[in-house]
N, C-alpha and C positions, 0 to 999 in steps of 0.2 A: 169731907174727909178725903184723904189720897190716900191710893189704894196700889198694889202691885196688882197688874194685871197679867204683866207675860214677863220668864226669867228665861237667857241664854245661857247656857254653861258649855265652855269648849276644854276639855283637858284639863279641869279640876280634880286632883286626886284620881278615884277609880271611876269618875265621869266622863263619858267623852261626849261629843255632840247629843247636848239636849234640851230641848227645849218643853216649858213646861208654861202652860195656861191658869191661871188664876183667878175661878168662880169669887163674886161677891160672896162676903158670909165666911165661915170655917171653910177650910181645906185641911184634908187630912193626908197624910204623907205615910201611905205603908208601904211595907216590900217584906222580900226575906233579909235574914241575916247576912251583912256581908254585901249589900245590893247598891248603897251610896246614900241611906236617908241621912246621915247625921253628916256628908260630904253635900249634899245640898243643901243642909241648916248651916255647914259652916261657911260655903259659897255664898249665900245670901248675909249672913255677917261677913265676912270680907267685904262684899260692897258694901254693907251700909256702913260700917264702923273703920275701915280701913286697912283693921285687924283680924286674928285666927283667934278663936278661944279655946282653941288647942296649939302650945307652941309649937312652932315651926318654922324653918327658914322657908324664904319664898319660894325655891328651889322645889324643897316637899308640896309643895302645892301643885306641882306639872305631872299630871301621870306620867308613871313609867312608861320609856316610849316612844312618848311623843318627843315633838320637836320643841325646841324651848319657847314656846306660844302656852299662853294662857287667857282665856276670854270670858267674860263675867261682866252681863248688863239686864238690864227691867227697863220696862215699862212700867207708867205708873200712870193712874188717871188722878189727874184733881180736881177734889171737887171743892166746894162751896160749905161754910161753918152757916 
């Protein structure tokens, strides 16, 4: 089965430089309100799907801020059926 191991996020929404590790099994994604969890579920749908499932121009996806850079990639291990 292939699996995400490691996610970069650079200036997604209220993200800035993050990188985040990926245990086999569940991962659980908490914070406070207002902190980026559902800005990292929709970064991770942006790369897989291409898309937001929240509309928005692509423009909306650069933090406030920043320079017009947007960076979004994984790691992924594959393995074997």
């Amino acid at each position: 089965m292939t699996r995400l191991t490691r996610t970069n996020i650079a200036n997604f929404r209220c993200l800035a430089a993050q990188e985040y590790v990926w245990g086999p099994g569940v991962n659980l994604i908490v914070g406070a309100n207002g902190s980026g969890k559902t800005s990292l579920l929709e970064a991770l749908h942006v790369l897989a799907t291409g898309k937001s499932f929240i509309p928005a121009t692509a423009r909306e996806f650069i933090a406030r801020g920043a320079v017009l850079t947007l960076a979004v990639w994984m790691d992924v291990k594959l393995g074997r059926r």
